[in-house]
C-alpha positions in Angstrom: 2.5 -18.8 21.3 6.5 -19.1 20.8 8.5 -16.2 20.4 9.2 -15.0 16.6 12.9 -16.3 15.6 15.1 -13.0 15.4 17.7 -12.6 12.5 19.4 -10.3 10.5 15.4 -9.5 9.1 14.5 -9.8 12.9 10.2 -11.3 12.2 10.1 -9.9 9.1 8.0 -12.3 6.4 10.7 -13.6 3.5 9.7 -13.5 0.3 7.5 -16.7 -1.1 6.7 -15.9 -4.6 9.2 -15.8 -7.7 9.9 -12.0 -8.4 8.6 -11.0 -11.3 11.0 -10.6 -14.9 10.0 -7.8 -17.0 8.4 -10.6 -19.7 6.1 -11.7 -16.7 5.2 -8.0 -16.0 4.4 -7.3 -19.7 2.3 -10.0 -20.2 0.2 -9.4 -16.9 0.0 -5.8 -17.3 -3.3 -5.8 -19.1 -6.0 -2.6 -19.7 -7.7 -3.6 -16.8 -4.1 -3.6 -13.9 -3.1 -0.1 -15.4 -7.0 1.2 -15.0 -6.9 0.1 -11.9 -3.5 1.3 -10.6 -4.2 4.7 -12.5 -8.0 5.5 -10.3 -5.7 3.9 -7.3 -3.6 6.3 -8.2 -5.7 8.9 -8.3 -8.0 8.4 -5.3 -4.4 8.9 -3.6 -3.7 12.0 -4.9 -7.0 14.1 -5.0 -9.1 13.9 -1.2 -5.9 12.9 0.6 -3.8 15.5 -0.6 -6.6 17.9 0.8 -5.4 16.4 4.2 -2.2 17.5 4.1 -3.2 20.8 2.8 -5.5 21.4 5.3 -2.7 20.6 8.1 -0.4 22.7 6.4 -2.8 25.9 6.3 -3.2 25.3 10.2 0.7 25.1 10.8 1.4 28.0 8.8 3.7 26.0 6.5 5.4 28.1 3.9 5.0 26.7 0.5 7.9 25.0 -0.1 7.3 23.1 3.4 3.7 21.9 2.4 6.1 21.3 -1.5 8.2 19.3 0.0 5.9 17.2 2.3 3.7 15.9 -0.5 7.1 15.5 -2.1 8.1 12.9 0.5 4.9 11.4 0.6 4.5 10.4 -2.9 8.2 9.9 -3.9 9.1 7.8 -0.6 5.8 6.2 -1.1 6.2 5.1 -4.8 9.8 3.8 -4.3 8.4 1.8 -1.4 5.5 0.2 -3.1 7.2 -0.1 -6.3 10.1 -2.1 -4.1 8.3 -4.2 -2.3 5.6 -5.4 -4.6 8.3 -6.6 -7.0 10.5 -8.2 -4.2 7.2 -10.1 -2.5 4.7 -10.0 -5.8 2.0 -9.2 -3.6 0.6 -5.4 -3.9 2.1 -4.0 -1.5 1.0 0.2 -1.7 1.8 2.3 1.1 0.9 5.6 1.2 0.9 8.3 3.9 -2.0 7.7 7.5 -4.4 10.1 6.9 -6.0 10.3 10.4 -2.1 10.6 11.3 -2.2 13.8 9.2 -5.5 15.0 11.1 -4.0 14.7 14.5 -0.8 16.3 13.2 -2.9 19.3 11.7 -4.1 20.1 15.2 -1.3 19.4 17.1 0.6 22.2 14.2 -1.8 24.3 15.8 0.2 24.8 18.9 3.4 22.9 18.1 6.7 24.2 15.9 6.9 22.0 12.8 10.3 20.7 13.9 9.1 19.2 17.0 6.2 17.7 14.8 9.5 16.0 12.7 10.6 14.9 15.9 8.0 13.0 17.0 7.8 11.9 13.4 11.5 10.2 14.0 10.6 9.1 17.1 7.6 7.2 15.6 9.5 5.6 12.6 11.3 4.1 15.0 9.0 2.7 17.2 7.1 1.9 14.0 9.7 0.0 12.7 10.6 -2.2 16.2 7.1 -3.8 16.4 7.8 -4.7 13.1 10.9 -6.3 13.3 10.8 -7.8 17.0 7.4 -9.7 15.7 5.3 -7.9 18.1 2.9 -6.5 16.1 2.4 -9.9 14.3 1.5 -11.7 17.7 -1.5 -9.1 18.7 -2.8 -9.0 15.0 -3.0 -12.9 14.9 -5.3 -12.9 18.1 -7.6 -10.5 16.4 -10.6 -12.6 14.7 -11.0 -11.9 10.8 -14.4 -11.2 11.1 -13.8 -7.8 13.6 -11.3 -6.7 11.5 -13.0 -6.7 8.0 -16.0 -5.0 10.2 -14.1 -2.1 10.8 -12.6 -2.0 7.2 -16.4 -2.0 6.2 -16.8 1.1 8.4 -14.0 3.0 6.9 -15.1 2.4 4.1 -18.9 3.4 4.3 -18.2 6.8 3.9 -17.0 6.4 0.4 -20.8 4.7 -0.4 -22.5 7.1 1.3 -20.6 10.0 0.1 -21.2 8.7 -3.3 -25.3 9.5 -2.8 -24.6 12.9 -1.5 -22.6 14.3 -4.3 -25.3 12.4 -6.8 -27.5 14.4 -5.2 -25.7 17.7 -4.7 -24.3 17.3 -8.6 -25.8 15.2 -10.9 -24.7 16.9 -13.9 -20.9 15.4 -12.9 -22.2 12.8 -10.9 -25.2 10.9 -12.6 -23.4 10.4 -16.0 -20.0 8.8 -13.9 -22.3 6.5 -12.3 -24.4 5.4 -15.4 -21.2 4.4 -17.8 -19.9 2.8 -14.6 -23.5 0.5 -14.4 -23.5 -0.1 -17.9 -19.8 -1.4 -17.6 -20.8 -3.9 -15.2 -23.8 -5.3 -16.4 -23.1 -9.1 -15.9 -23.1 -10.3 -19.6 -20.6 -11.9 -21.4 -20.5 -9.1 -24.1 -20.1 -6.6 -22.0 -17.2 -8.3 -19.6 -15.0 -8.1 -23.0 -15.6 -4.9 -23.6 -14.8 -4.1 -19.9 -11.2 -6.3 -19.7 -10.0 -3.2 -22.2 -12.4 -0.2 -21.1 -12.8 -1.0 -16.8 -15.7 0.5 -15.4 -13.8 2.9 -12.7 -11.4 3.9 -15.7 -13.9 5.2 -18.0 -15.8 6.9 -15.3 -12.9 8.8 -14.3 -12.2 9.3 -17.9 -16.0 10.3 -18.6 -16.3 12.6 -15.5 -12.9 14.3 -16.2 -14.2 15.5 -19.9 -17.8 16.4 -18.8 -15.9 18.8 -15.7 -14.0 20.7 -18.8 -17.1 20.7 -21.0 -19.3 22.2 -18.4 -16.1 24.4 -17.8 -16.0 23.1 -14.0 -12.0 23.1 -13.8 -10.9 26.1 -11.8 -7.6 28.0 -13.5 -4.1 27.8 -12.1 -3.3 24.6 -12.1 0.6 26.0 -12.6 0.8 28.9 -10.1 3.0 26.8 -8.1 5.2 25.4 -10.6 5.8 22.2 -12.2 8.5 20.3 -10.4 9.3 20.4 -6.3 12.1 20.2 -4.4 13.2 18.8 -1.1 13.4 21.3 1.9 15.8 19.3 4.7 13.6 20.2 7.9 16.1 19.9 11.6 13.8 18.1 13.9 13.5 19.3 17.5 12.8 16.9 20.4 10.2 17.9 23.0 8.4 16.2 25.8 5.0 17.9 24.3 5.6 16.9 20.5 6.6 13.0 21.8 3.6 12.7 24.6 0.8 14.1 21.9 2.0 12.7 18.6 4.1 9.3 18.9 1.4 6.9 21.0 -1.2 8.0 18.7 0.8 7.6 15.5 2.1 4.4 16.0 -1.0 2.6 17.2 -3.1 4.3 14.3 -0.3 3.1 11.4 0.3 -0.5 13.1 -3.0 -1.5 14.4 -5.6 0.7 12.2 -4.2 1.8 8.6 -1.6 -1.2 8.2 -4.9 -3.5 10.2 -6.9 -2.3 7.7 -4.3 -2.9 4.6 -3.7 -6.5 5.7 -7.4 -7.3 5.8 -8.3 -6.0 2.7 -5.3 -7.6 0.9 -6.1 -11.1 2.9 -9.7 -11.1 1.9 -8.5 -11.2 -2.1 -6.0 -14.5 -0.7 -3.1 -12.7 -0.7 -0.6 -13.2 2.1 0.2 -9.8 2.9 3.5 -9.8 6.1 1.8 -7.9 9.3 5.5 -7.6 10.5 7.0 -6.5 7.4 4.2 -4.0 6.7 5.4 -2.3 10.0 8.7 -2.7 10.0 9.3 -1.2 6.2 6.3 2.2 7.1 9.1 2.5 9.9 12.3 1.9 8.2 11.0 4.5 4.9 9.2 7.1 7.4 12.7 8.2 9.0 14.3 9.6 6.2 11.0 10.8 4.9 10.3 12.6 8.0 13.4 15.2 7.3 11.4 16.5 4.6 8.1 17.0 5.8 6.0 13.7 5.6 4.3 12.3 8.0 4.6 8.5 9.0 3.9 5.9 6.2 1.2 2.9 6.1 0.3 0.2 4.6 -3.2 1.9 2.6 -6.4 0.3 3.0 -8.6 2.0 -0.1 -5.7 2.5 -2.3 -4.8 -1.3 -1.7 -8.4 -2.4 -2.4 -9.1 -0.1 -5.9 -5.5 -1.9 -6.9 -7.3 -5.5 -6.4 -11.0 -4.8 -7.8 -9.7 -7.1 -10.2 -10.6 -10.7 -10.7 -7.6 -12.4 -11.5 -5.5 -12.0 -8.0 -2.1 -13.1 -9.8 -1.8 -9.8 -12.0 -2.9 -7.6 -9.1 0.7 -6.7 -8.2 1.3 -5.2 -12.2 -1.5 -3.0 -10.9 -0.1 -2.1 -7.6 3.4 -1.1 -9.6 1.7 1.3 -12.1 0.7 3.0 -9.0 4.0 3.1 -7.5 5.5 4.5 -10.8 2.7 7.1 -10.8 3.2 7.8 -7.7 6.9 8.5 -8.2 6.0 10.9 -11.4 3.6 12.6 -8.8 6.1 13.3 -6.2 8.7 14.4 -8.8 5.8 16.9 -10.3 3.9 17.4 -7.3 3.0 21.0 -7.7 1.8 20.5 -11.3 -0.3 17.3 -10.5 -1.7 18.7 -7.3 -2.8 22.0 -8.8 -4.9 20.0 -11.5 -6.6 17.3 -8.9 -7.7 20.6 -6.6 -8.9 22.1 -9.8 -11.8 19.3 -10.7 -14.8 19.4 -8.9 -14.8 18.1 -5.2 -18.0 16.1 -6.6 -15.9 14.5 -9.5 -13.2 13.3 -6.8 -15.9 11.9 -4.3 -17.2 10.1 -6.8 -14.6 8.7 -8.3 -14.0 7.3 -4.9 -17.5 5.9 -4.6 -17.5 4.3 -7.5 -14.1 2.6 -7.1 -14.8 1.6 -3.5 -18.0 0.0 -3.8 -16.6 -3.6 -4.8 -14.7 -3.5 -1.9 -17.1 -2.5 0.5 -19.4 -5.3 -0.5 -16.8 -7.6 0.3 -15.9 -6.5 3.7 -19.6 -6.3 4.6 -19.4 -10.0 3.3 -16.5 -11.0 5.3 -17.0 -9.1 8.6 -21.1 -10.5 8.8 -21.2 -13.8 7.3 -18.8 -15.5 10.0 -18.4 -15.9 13.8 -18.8 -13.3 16.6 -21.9 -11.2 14.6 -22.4 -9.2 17.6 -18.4 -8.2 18.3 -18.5 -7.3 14.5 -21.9 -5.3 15.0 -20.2 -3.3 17.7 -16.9 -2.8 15.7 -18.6 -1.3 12.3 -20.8 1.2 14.5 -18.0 2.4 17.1 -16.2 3.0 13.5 -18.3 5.3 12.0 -19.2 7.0 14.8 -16.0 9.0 14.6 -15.5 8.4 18.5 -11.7 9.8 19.7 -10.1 9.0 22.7 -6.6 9.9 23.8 -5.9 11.2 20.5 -6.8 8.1 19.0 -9.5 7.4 16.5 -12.8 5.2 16.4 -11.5 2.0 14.1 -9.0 1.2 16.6 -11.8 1.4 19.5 -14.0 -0.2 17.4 -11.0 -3.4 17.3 -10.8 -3.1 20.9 -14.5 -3.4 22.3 -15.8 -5.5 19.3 -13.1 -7.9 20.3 -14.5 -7.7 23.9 -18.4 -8.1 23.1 -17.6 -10.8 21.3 -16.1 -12.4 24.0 -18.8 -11.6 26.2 -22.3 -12.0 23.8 -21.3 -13.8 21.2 -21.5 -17.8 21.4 -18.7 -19.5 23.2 -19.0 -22.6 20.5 -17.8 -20.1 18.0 -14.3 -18.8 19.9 
């Protein structure tokens, strides 16, 4: 394989599609792009914000620290994705790594929150590099399809599967979100018009969000921490132990696992999504982001695959901007819109996120076991869920590494 040409862009992925106008926008921004944006939205800001919270609490962060992180991540975030979906129109959402914020929450444990900034630097820019020298591009175009959607379907089970539990644990929430989002998607030509202006997800969310105030199962205040945030400028420190724990693990998790995992899912609706590009902009937006708390961007997997649940793949960027905007009113607001989301029921946000990832789960299981090297892709899912860590690292990108390897040892040669 040749080198990638370097320019000004270095291997970054021009542009192929005419940008959008704001008549082109209008007229593909239908019920069904702003449902779907809105529960992408949402997903985004209810279980992962509980990430960063729960880091936070272990650093001791003071309030206006943990403020201005979720500031960062949603503001940075939105302009991003807002940015980049209109330049490429191709959704394009990026949002913060959440396994990235796990490992930071330990390592916050035993580490001053300025040397945490400074190995967030340090990864934006290493981040950023394999983006633009192409090297990124070259070791995700050896990796077969079929391994990668594997471990997308593996990432994802826990959405299905945590979709039972709280059915179980709460059906008074749970049961009636799941019913109107079955009768929404009853395949019958009736009922796909009334879904193109009521979507399934939307109404569920909707539906679930009334029955939580009706059984008065929305905790009080949602305002104790104000309305709008504010930046706090954090001075990074550089230290051997900060750099050595956090900037290895970071990088290969948002390049190889979150940003793999964005790509695929993006790929399997037949959109071209840029591998270098989605590196090299998480890198380029993480630096100045990391002065004020967040932690290193990626290109989002779930959020990505609730934004194109729907059928017609050339509106699925109108979707991916209502998110963006949302996300930009979120980070502006963050206080106000993350005390409400921690005030619904944790059953109502799981299964929200049930519902709206079971289409995509389907098709990953589709694409990563209907294809070559079954075994390699067997391996991949299981190593995935298992929640194996090594080195600080966590089990979708072991599960890349030794699927790949099975498969070139058990699976049939006729096939590679």
């Amino acid at each position: 394989m040749t080198a990638p040409r370097l320019t000004a862009l270095g291997a970054i992925e021009h542009p192929t599609r005419q940008r959008p106008s704001l008549g082109d926008i209008r007229r593909d921004l239908g019920p069904l792009e702003i449902g779907n944006g809105l529960v992408a939205l949402i997903f985004s800001a209810s279980g992962p914000i509980a990430v960063i919270l729960a880091a936070a609490t272990a650093g001791n962060l003071s309030p206006d620290e943990t403020s201005s992180w979720i500031l960062g991540a949603f503001l940075g975030n939105g302009l991003l994705t807002l940015f980049l979906t209109w330049l490429y129109r191709t959704p394009y959402a990026f949002f913060w790594t959440i396994p990235g914020t796990v490992l930071v929450g330990d390592a916050l444990t035993h580490l001053a929150f300025a040397e945490v900034i400074g190995a967030y630097i340090a990864t934006a820019v290493l981040v950023f590099l394999l983006g633009w020298t192409g090297l990124i591009g070259r070791f995700m175009a050896v990796l077969p399809p079929t391994i990668v959607q594997a471990m997308v379907a593996g990432i994802f089970l826990h959405f299905g599967l945590g979709l039972i539990e709280v059915a179980i644990d709460d059906p008074p929430i749970v049961l009636p979100m799941i019913l109107v989002f079955v009768l929404l998607s009853i395949n019958h030509p009736a009922v796909k018009r009334i879904a193109r202006f009521a979507p399934a997800v939307a109404v569920a969310a909707i539906f679930g969000t009334a029955l939580a105030f009706l059984l008065g199962r929305v905790s009080e205040g949602i305002l104790d921490n104000g309305i709008f945030a504010q930046p706090e400028l954090i001075m990074p420190q550089f230290s051997w132990a900060a750099m050595v724990e956090l900037v290895l693990p970071l990088a290969i998790t948002v390049v190889v696992v979150q940003n793999g995992q964005g790509v695929a899912v993006l790929t399997a609706a037949g959109h071209r999504p840029g591998v270098n590009l989605a590196s090299a902009a998480a890198g380029l937006v993480s630096l100045p982001m990391a002065f004020i708390g967040n932690v290193t961007t990626c290109l989002a997997g779930p959020t990505n695959a609730l934004i194109i649940s729907g059928p017609d793949r050339s509106r699925h960027y109108a979707a991916a901007m209502v998110t963006a905007i949302g996300a930009i009113a979120v980070g502006l607001a963050s206080p106000a819109f993350v005390g409400f989301m921690l005030a619904m029921p944790t059953s109502f946000i799981a299964a929200l996120a049930g519902i709206a990832m079971l289409n995509s789960l389907k098709n990953a299981f589709l694409a990563g076991f209907s294809g070559q090297y079954p075994f390699g892709a067997l391996v991949c899912f299981l190593i995935t869920v298992s929640e194996f860590k090594f080195l600080s690292i966590t089990s979708p990108f072991w599960g890349l590494i030794i699927g790949c390897a099975i498969a070139f040892i058990m699976d049939d040669r006729a096939s590679k």
